[in-house]
C-alpha distance (Angstrom), angle and dihedral (degrees) to the residues before:
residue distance angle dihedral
X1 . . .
X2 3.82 . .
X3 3.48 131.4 .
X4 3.89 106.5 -98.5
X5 3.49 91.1 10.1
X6 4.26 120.4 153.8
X7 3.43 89.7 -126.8
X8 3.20 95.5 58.2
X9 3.79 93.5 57.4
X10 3.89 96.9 39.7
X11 3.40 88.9 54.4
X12 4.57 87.9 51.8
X13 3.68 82.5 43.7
X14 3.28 97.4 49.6
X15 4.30 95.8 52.7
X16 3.32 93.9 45.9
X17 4.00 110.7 36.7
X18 3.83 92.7 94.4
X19 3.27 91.4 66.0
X20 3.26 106.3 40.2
X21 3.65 83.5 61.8
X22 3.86 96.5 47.3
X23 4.48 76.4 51.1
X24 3.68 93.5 62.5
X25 3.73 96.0 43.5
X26 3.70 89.5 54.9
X27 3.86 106.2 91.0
X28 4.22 100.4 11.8
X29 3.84 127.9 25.9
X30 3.80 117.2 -123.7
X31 3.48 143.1 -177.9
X32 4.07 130.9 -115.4
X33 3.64 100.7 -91.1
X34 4.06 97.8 38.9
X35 3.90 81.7 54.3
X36 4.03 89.2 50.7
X37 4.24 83.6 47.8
X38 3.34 87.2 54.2
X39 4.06 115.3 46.6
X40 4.07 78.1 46.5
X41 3.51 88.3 69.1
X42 3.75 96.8 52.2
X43 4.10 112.5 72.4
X44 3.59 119.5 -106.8
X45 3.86 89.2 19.3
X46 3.57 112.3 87.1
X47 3.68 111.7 136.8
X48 3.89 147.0 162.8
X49 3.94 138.5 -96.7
X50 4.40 74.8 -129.9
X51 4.12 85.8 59.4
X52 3.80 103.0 41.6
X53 3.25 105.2 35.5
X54 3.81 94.6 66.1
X55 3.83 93.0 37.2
X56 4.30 75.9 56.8
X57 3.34 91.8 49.7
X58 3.47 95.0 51.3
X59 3.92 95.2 47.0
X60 3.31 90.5 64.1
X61 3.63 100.0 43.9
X62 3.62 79.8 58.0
X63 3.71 99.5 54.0
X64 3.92 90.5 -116.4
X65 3.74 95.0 118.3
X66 3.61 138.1 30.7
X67 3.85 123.7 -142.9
X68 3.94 141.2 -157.2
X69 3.63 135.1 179.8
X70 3.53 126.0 -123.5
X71 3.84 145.3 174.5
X72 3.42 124.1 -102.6
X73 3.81 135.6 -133.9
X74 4.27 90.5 -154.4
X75 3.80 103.2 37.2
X76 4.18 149.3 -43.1
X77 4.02 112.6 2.0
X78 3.93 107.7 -77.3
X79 3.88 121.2 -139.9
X80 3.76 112.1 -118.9
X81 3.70 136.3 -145.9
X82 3.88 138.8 -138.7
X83 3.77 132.9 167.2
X84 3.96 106.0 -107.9
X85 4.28 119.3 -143.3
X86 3.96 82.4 -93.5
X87 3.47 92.3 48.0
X88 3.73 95.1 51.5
X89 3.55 88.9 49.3
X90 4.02 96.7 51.8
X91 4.14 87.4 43.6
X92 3.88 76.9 54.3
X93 3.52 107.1 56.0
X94 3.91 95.0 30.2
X95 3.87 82.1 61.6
X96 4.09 93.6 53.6
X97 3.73 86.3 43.5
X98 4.16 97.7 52.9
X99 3.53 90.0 43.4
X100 4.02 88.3 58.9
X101 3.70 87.8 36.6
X102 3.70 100.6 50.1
X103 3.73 101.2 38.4
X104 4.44 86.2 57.4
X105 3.39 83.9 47.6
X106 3.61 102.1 53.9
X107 4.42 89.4 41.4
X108 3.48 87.1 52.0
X109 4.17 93.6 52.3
X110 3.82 89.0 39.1
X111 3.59 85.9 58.3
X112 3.55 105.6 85.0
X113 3.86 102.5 39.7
């Protein structure tokens, strides 16, 4: 793979997307498309409705988040998102794991410089 290359990111993205979403849900819930809005924002994480709303889908299937519908001021009801207990607890032992994951990482590039 190239430096800098897409792939290279997608494939990031792609590990750690689920979580990312489980990170937003942590202190508000939120619906699909205000969780799209928002991994936009970060760098390296732009994404689709077509992306996250099957990763959502699946998340609940799993029992990681909890849903609820409610009215909306702008248009149809929207579907909302919260972190369930389990999905506090995977969002909590993902985080342990990254930090162990990205701090070898970053020895191992700081290694030959």
């Amino acid at each position: 793979m190239e430096p800098g290359n897409a792939s290279n990111l997608a494939q990031l993205r792609r590990g750690a997307l689920e979580f990312c979403v489980l990170a937003l849900l942590r202190d508000e819930e939120r619906y699909g498309f205000d969780l799209v809005r928002a991994l936009g924002e970060v760098d390296g994480l732009v994404t689709s409705e077509g992306t996250i709303y099957p990763l959502l889908a699946r998340l609940r299937r799993d029992g990681l988040v909890d849903t609820v519908w409610r009215e909306s001021d702008s248009g149809p009801p929207r579907r909302y998102y919260r972190l369930s207990p389990s999905g506090k607890r995977s969002l909590a032992a993902f985080a342990e794991d990254w930090i162990r994951f990205r701090d070898g990482v970053d020895r191992l590039l700081e290694v030959g410089r």
